[in-house]
VEXBA-688918 format. One record per residue (C-alpha): residue in three letters; y, x, z. Coordinates in steps of 0.5 Angstrom, whole numbers, padded with zeros to 4 digits, always signed. Layout:
REM residues N
alaYXZ ...
This chain:
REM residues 423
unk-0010+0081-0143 unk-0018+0080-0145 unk-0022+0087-0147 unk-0027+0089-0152 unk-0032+0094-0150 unk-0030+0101-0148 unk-0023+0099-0149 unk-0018+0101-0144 unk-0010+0100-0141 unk-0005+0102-0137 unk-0005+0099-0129 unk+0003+0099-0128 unk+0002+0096-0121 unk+0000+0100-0114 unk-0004+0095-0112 unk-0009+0090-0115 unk-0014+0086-0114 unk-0020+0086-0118 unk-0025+0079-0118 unk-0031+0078-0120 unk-0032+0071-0123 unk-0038+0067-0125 unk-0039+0059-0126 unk-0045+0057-0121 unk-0049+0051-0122 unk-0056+0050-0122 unk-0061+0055-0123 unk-0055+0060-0122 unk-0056+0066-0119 unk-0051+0068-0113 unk-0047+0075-0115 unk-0044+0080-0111 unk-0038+0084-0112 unk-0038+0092-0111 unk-0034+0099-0111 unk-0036+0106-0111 unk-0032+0112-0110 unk-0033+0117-0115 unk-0030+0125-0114 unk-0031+0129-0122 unk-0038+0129-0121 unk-0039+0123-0123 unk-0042+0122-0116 unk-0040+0120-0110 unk-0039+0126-0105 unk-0042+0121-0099 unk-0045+0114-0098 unk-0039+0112-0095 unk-0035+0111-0102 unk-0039+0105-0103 unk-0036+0100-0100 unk-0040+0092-0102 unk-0042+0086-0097 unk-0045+0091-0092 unk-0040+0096-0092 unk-0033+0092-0093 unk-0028+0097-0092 unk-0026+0104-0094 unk-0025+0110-0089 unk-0018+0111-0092 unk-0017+0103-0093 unk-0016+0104-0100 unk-0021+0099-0102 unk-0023+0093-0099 unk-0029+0088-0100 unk-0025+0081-0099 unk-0031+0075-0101 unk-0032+0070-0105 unk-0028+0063-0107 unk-0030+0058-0111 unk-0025+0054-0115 unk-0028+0048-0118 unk-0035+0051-0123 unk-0031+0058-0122 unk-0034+0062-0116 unk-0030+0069-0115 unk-0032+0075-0111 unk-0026+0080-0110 unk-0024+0087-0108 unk-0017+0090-0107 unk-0015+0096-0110 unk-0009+0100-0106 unk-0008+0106-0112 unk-0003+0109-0108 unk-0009+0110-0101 unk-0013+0114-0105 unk-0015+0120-0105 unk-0013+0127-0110 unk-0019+0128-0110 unk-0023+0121-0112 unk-0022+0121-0120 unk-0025+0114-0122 unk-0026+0107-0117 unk-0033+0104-0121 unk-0032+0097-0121 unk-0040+0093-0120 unk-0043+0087-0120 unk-0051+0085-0117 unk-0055+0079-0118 unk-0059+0076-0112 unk-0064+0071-0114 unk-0064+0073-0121 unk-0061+0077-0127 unk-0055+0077-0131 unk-0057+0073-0137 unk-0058+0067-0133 unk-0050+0068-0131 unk-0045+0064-0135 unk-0038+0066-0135 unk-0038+0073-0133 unk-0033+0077-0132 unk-0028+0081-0129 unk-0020+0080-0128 unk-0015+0086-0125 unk-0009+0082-0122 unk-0002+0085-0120 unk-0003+0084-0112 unk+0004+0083-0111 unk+0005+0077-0116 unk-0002+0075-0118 unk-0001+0076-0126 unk-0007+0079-0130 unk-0006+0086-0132 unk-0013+0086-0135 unk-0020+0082-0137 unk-0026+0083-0140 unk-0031+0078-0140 unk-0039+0080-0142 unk-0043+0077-0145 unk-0048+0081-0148 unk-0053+0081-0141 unk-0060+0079-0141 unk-0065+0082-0136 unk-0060+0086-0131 unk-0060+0086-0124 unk-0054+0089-0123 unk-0048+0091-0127 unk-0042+0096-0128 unk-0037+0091-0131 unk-0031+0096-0131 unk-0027+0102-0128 unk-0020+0104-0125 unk-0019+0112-0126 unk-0013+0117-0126 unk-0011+0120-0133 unk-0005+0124-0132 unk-0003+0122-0127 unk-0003+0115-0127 unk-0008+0110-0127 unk-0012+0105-0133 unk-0017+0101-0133 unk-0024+0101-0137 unk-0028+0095-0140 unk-0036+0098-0138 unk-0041+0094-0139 unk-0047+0097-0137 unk-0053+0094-0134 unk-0059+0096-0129 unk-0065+0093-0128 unk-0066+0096-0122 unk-0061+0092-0118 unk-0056+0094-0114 unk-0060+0100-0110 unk-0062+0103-0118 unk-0054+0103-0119 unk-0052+0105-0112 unk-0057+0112-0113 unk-0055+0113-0120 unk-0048+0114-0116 unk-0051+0118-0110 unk-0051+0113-0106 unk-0057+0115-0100 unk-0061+0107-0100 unk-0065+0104-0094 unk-0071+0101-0097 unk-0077+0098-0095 unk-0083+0102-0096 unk-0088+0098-0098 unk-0094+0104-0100 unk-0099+0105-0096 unk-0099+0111-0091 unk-0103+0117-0093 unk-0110+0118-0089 unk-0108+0122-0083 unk-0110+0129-0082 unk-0115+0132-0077 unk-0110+0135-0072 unk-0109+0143-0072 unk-0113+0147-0067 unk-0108+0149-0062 unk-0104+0156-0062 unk-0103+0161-0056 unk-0097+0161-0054 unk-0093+0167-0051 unk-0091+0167-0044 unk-0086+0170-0045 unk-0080+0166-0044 unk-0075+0164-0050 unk-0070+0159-0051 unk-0072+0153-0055 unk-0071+0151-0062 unk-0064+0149-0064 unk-0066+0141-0068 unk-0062+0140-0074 unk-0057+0135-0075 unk-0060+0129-0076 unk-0059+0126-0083 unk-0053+0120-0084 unk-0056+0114-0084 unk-0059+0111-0090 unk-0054+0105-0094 unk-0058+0097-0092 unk-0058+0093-0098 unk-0060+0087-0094 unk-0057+0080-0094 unk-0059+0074-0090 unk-0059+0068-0092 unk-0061+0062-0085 unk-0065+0056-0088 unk-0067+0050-0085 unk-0075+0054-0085 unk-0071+0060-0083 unk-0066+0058-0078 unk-0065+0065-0073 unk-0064+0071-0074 unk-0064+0076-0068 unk-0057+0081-0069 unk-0060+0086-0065 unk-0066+0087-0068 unk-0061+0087-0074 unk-0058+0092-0071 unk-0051+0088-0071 unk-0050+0088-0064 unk-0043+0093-0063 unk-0035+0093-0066 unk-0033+0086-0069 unk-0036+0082-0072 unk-0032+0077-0078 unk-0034+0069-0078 unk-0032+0067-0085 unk-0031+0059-0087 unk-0030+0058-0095 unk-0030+0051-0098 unk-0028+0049-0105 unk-0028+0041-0106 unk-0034+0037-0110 unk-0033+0035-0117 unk-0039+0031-0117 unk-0041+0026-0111 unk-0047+0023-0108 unk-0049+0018-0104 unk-0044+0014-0101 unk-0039+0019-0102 unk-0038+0017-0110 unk-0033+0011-0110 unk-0029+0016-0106 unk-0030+0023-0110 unk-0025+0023-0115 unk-0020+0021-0112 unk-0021+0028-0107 unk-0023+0032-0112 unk-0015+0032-0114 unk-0013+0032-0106 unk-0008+0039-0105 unk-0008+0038-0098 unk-0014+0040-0095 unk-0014+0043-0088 unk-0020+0046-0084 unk-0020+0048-0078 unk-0025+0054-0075 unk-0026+0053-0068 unk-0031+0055-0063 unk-0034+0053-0056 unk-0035+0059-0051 unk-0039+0060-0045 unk-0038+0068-0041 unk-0043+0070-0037 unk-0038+0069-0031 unk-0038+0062-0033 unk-0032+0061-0035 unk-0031+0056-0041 unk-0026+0055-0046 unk-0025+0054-0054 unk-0021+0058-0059 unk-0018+0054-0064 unk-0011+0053-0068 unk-0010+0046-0065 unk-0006+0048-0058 unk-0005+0055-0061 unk-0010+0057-0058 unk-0012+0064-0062 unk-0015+0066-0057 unk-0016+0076-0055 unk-0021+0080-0058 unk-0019+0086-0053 unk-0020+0081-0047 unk-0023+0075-0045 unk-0026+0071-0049 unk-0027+0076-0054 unk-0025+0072-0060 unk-0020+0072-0065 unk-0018+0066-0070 unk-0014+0070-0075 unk-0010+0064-0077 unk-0010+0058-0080 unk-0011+0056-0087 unk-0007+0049-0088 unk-0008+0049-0095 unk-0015+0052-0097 unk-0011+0056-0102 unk-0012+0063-0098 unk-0017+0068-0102 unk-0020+0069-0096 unk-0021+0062-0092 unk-0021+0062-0085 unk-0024+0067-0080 unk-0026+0069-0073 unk-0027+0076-0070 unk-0032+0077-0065 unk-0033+0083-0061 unk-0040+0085-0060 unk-0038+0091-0056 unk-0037+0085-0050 unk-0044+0082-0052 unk-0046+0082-0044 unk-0040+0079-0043 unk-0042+0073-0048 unk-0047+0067-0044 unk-0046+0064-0052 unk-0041+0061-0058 unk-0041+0054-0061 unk-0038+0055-0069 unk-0036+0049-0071 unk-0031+0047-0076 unk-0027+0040-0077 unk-0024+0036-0082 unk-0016+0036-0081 unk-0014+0033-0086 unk-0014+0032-0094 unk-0022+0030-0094 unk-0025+0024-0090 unk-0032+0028-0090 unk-0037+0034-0091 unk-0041+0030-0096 unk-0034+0031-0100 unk-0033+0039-0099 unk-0038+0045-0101 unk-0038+0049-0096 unk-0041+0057-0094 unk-0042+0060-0088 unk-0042+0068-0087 unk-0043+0072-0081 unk-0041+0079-0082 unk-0043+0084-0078 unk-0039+0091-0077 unk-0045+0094-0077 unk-0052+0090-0079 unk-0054+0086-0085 unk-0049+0080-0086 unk-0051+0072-0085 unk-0049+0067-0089 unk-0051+0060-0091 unk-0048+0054-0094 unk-0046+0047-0092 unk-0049+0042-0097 unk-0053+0037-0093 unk-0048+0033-0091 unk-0050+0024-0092 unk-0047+0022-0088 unk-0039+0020-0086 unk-0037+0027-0082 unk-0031+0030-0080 unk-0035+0035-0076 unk-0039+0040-0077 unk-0043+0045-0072 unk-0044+0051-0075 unk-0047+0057-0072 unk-0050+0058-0065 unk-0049+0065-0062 unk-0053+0066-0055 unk-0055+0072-0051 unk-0062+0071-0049 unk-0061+0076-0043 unk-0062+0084-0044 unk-0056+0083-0049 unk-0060+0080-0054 unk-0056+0077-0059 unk-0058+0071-0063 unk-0056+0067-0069 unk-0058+0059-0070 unk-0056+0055-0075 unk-0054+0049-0074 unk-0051+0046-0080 unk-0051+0040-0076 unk-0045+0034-0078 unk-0042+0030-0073 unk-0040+0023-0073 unk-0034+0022-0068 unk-0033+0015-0065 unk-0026+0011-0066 unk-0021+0015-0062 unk-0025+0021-0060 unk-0023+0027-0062 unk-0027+0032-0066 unk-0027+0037-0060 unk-0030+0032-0055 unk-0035+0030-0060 unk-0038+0037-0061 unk-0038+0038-0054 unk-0041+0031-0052 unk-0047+0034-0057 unk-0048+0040-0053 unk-0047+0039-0045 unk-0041+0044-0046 unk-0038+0040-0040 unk-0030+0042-0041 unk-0024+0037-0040 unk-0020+0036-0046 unk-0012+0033-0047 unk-0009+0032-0053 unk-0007+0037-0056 unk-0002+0039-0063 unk-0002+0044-0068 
């Protein structure tokens, strides 16, 4: 059902799915989909009732931030809504997009769906087109009205980003301070203190930590990131792999690109490599079905294996950072199952989402050569428990009968011995 501005209707499921959606292309800004939790104040009652790329997931597990997938020029960026978790007293879930690189005049197509999650059908739409300098916008809203639950087509835009949205609401936001420091005073001649014995002062709570609005994005000039200087070095962290097949090709790729682009099979298989500081080796991949323990070694989870690239969330691992002393290093790599004959036929993009930190993405777009393996991200302790994150981003041309996993191997001296293996 596609709104106008204003209107509402009646959401009859218990469960939906809320997409943000945009058509990418060049000069295109990239957009993130966020919640905000609003008591009858119209405010949020904590900075936890924000949930966006930084703070995935709800207390109450009511609201959940999903990601993005593209599908041929359409990117979307998900949130779940679970009506029946939550709370009396939260009225009103805002539904809200940011623009990083740009505004959302320079967005085409934007708008937001409401989807049964059950069955997938569309409950509701709004497509806005009226957006011009905003950075962040306020696209629709799920609220309770006698008893049951509709939504909103908003459309309300901020030029201010998402850190004006999110102190409009009452969300506390840790942004850089830029001023100059104020020219220090001379120091207070020192007061006689009594010498009577008196119990000490008993300090305040200290204040919840302000919300990090911050994202990093590894480039070839900017190819690392320390997670402890991040602050990202604890709970667990999600490596996300998404892809979306090319319409257009380059190169040597484009005789073999539109017979790819309609290819329904297309299997990618997340991988990593592992060293612990005892020395043991290993790999965790779907292939042997050798998913791996996040609660034991080697700390490293592969959730599932996506055969079909039709899953929202595309393929995940999970690390557990709480383990970091356990961790030599971590070689990401994905390989190309089937259904492709190279990355240079695939768009691809990496995120590292830390439980706690800013989130670490980049894409995979470089590709010029026939590769069906590609080395993503190289995670080391440098010793003192100091994580860091490498990009890699560099594909790998097997040759005749070795396998993706031995190749990967071979380029970085992993040193392990490999026999055949099957899904």
């Amino acid at each position: 059902m596609t709104m106008r501005k204003g209107a509402n209707v009646p959401i009859p499921a218990s469960e939906v799915r809320v997409e943000l959606g945009w058509r990418a292309g060049p000069g295109v800004p990239d957009a993130d989909a966020s919640a905000l939790l609003l008591q009858e104040s119209g405010k949020v009652r904590s900075d936890a009732d924000f949930v966006f790329y930084n703070q995935p997931q709800h207390s109450s597990g009511a609201v959940r931030h999903e990601g993005k997938r593209s599908a041929g020029e359409t990117v979307t960026d998900s949130v779940s809504v679970n009506l029946t978790r939550i709370e009396a007293d939260v009225r009103t879930v805002v539904l809200a997009a940011s623009a990083d690189g740009g505004s959302f005049g320079q967005v085409p197509g934007l708008h937001i769906r409401v989807l049964n999650a059950a069955d997938g059908s569309e409950l509701a739409r709004f497509d806005s087109e009226d957006a011009t300098v905003e950075t962040a916008y306020v696209l629709g809203e799920l609220y309770r009205r006698q008893g049951a639950w509709k939504f909103r087509a908003v459309g309300q835009g901020y030029s201010s980003g998402l850190a004006g949205l999110a102190t409009d609401f009452g969300i506390s936001v840790d942004e850089p301070d830029t001023a100059p420091a104020p020219p220090s005073a001379p120091a207070p001649a020192p007061v006689p203190q009594p010498t009577t014995a008196a119990a000490p002062p008993v300090p305040p709570p200290a204040a919840p930590a302000p919300v990090r609005l911050t994202k990093v994005t590894l480039t070839k000039e900017a190819p690392a990131v320390s997670l402890t200087k991040q602050g990202g070095t604890s709970g667990t962290m999600r490596v996300n792999l998404n892809w979306q097949v090319r319409k257009q090709f380059k190169g040597w790729g484009n005789k073999l690109g539109r017979a790819m682009a309609m290819h329904s099979d297309l299997d990618l298989d997340l991988c990593a490599l592992f060293e612990l500081t005892d020395g043991s080796k290993g790999v965790v991949q779907a292939l042997g079905n050798a998913f791996g323990s996040l609660h034991r070694p080697p700390f490293i989870h592969l959730d599932g294996d996506d055969r079909t690239g039709a899953v929202a969330s595309g393929e995940n691992l999970s690390i557990n950072l709480d383990h970091k002393h356990d961790i030599r290093r971590i070689l990401i790599f994905v390989a190309i199952y089937q259904g492709a004959r190279s990355f240079a036929d695939l768009n691809a993009t990496v995120t590292l989402q830390p439980q706690y930190g800013a989130p670490i993405d980049f894409s995979l777009d470089e590709c010029t050569v026939p590769s069906t393996v590609c080395a993503l991200a190289l995670i080391t302790n440098t010793g003192g428990g100091e994580l860091v994150v490498q990009r890699e981003a560099r594909f790998l041309v097997p040759e005749r009968g070795v396998s993706p996993q031995r190749t990967v191997d071979r380029a970085y001296g992993w040193g392990m011995n490999w026999t055949p293996g099957r899904k």
